[in-house]
C-alpha atoms as a printed R data frame, in Angstrom:
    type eleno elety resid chain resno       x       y      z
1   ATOM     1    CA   UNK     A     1 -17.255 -70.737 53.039
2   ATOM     2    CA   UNK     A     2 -19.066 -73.511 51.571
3   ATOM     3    CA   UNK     A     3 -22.909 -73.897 50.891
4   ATOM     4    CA   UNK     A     4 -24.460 -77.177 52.226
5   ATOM     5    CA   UNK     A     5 -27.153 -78.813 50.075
6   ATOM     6    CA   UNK     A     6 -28.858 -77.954 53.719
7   ATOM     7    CA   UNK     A     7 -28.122 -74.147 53.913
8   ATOM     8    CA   UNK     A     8 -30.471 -73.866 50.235
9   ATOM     9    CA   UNK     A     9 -33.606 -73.263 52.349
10  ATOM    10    CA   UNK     A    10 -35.457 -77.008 51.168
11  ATOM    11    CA   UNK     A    11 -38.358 -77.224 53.369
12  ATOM    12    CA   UNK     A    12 -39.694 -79.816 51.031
13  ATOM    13    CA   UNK     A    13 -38.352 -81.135 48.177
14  ATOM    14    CA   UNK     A    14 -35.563 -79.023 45.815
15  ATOM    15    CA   UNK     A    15 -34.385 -78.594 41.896
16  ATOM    16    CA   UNK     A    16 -30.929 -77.593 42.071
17  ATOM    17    CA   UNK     A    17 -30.029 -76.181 38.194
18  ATOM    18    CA   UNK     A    18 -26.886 -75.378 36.770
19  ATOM    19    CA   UNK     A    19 -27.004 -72.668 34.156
20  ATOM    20    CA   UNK     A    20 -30.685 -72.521 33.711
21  ATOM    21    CA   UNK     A    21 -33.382 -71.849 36.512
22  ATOM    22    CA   UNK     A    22 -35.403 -75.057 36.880
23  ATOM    23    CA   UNK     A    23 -38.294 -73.381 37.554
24  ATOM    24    CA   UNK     A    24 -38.301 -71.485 34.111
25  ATOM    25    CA   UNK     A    25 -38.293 -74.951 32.960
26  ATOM    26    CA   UNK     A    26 -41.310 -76.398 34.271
27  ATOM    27    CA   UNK     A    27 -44.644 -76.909 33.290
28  ATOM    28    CA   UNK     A    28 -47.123 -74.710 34.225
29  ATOM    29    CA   UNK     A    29 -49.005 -77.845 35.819
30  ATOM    30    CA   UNK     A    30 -45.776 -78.992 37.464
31  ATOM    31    CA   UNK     A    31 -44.940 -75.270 38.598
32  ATOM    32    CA   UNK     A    32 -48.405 -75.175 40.604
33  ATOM    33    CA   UNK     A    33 -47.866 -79.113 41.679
34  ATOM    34    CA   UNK     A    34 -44.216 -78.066 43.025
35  ATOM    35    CA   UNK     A    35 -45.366 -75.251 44.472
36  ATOM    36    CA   UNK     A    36 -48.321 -77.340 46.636
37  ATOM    37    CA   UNK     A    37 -45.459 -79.513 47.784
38  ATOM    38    CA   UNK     A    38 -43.560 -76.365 48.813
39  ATOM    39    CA   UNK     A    39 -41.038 -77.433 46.231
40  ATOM    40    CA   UNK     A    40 -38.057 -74.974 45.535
41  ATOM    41    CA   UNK     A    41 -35.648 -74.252 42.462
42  ATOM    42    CA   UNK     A    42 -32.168 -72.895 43.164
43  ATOM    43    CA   UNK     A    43 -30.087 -72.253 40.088
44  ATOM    44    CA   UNK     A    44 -26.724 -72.640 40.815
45  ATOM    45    CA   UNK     A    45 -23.700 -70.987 38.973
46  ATOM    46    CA   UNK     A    46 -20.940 -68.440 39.335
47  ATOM    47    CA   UNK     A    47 -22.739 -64.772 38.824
48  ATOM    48    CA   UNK     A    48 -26.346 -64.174 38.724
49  ATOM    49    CA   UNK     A    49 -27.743 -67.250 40.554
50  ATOM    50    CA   UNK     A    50 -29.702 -67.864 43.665
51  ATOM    51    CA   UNK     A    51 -26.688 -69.753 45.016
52  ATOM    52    CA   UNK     A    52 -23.305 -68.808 43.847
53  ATOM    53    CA   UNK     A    53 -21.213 -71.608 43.456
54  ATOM    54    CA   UNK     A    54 -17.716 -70.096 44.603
55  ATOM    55    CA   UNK     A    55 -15.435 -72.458 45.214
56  ATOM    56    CA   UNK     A    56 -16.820 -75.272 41.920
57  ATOM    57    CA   UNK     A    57 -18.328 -77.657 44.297
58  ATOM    58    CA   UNK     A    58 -21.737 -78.035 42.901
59  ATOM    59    CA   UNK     A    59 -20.372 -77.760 39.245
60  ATOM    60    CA   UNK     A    60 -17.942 -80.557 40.318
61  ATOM    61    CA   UNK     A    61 -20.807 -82.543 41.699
62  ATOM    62    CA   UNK     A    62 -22.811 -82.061 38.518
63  ATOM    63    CA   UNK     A    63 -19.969 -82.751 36.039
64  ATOM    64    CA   UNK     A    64 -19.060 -86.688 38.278
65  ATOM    65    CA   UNK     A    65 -22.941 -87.379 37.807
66  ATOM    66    CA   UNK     A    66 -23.633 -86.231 34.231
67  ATOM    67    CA   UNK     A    67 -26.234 -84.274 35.695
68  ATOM    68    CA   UNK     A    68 -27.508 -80.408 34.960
69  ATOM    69    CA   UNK     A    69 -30.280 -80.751 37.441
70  ATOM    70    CA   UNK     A    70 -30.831 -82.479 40.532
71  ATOM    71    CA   UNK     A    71 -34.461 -83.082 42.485
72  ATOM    72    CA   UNK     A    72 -34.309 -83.511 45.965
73  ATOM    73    CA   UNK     A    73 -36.397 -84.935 48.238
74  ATOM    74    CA   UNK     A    74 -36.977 -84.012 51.756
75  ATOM    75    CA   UNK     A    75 -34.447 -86.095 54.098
76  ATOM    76    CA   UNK     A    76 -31.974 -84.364 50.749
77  ATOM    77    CA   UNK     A    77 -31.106 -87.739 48.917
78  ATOM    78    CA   UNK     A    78 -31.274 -87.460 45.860
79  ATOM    79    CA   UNK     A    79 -34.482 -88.853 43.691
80  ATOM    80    CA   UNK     A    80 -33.087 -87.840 40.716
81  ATOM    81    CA   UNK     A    81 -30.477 -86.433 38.017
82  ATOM    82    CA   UNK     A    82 -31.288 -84.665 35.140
83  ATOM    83    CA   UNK     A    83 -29.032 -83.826 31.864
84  ATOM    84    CA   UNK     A    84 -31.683 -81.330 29.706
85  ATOM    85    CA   UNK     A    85 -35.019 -80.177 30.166
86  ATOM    86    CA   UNK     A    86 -37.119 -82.951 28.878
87  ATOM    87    CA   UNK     A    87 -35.151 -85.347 31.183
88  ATOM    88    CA   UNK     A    88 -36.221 -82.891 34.053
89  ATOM    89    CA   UNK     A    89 -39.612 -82.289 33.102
90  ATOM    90    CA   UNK     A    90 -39.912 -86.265 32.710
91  ATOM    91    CA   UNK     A    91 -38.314 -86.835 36.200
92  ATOM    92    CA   UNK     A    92 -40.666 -84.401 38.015
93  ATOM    93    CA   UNK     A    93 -43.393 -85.859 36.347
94  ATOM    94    CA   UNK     A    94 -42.690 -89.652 37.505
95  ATOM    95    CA   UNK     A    95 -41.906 -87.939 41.098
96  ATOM    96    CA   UNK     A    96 -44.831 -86.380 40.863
97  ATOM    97    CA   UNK     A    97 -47.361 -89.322 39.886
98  ATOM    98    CA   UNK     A    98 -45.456 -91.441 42.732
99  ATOM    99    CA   UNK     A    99 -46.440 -89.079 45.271
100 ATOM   100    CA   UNK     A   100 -50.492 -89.964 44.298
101 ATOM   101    CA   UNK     A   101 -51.422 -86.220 45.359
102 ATOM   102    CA   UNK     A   102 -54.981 -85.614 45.378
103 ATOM   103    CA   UNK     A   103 -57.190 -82.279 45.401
104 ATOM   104    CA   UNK     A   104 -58.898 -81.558 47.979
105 ATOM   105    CA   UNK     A   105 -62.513 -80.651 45.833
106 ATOM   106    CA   UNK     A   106 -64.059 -79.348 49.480
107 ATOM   107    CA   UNK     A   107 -61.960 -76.226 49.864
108 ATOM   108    CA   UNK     A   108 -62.532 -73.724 46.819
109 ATOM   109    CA   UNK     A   109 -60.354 -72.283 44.837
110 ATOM   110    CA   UNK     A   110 -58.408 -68.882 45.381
């Protein structure tokens, strides 16, 4: 049976990771930031994983776009490919500052 990019549970945007969990990767700011957006990191991989990849077609996938990681945006295009951690990191962060998120300084914090 094959997993859909649609069957990972994305309500929002996604990380898919290969080997390592994206969201061990993170910042701490980008963890909480992610997390506001109702962001979610799958690791993918054969044992051990959120998602096991069973039949190679994520690892496929990653290995034709050079990629390790892979954020996804809501309507599941991709916004972008990652090959390390800084390359993540650095591609979060540009989502991130596109998205102009602001904090809402009336509701306290929890």
């Amino acid at each position: 049976m094959k997993t859909l990019v649609t069957d990972l549970g994305f309500n929002n945007y996604g990380t898919l990771g290969r080997g390592e969990s994206p969201a061990d990767l993170l910042t701490v700011e980008q963890s909480r930031r992610w997390a506001d957006l109702d962001g979610r990191c799958v690791r993918i991989g054969e044992a051990e994983c959120d998602v096991t990849d069973v039949d190679g077609t994520y690892s496929a996938w990653l290995d034709e776009i050079g990629a390790e990681f892979v954020i996804l945006r809501p309507d599941f295009y991709v916004a972008a490919t990652a090959s390390d951690t800084a390359g993540l990191q650095a591609s979060l962060d540009t989502i991130l500052a596109g998205l102009h998120l602001t904090v809402d300084v009336t509701t306290p914090a929890a």
